[in-house]
N, C-alpha and C positions, 0 to 999 in steps of 0.2 A: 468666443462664447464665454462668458462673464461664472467664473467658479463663484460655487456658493459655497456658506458653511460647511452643510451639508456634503455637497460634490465632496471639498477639500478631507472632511474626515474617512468618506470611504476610498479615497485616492490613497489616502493615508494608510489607512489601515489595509488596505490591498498590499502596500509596497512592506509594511511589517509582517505579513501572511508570508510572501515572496522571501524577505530574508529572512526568516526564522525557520527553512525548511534546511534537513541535513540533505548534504550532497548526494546527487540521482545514481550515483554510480554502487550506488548498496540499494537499492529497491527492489526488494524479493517478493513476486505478489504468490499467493500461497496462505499455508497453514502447516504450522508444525505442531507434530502429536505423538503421542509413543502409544505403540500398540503391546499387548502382553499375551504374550503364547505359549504354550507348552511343548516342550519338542518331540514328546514321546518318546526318550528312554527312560525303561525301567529304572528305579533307583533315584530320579533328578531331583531336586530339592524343589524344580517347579511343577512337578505332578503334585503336592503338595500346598504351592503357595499360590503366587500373584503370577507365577510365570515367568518368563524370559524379557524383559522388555527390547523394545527396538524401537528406534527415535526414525519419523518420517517427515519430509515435508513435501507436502502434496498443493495441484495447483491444479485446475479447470483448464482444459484446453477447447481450444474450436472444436464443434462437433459433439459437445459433450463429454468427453472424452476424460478423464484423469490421468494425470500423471504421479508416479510415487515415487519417491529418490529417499534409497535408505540413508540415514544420516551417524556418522560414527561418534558418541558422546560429547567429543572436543569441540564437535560442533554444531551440537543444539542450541548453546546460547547466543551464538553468533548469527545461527539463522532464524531465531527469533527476533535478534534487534532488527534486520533486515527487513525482514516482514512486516515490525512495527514500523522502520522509515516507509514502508510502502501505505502502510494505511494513514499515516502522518500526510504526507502527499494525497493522498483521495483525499482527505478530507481538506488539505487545503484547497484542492482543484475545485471542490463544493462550493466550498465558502467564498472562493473570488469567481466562481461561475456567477454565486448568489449576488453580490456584491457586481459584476458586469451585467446582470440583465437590469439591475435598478440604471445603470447608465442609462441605456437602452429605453428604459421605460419613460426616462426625464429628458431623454434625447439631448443626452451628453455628450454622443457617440457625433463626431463627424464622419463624411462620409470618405473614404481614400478612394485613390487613384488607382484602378486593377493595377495588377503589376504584370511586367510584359514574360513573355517566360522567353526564357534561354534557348 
């Protein structure tokens, strides 16, 4: 099948998508947030103010279900970058889905050989 322009620059720019993603082994899908509460003793300096904070990061499970993992200071910014490698990755899995179905559509795509399973 004879590459065009075309083909050649989104082959390109797929394979720049593919290296420019950080390593899969930090992908934390999720949201991290701090909650602020009052503890209810008398006297606290947060019956008064913003509260107590407490760093979480939460993630949607099957079933609708939430999960919530308190997080101790030292490590909220760490599971922030985590989280943003995972949205890093969605969006690149977007962009080269977007980029694989114009193959498809140009019938760029040959067809393979099933593969036999083990």
């Amino acid at each position: 099948m004879k590459a065009t322009g075309s083909r050649i620059r989104l082959e390109r720019l797929r394979r720049k998508i593919s290296a420019s993603l950080p390593a899969p082994d930090t992908i934390l899908r999720g949201s991290v947030f701090i909650r602020r509460r009052r503890c209810g003793v008398a006297g606290c300096r947060c019956a008064k103010g913003k509260g107590h904070a407490t760093a979480y990061l939460a993630a949607s499970m099957p079933g609708g279900r939430t999960q919530q993992i308190s997080l101790p200071q030292e490590l909220v910014d760490e599971a922030r970058r985590w989280v943003e490698v995972y949205r890093r990755w969605w969006r690149a899995v977007e962009r080269i889905s977007a980029i694989n179905r114009e193959f498809f559509r140009k019938r760029w795509i040959e067809p393979r050989a099933p593969r036999k399973k083990a």
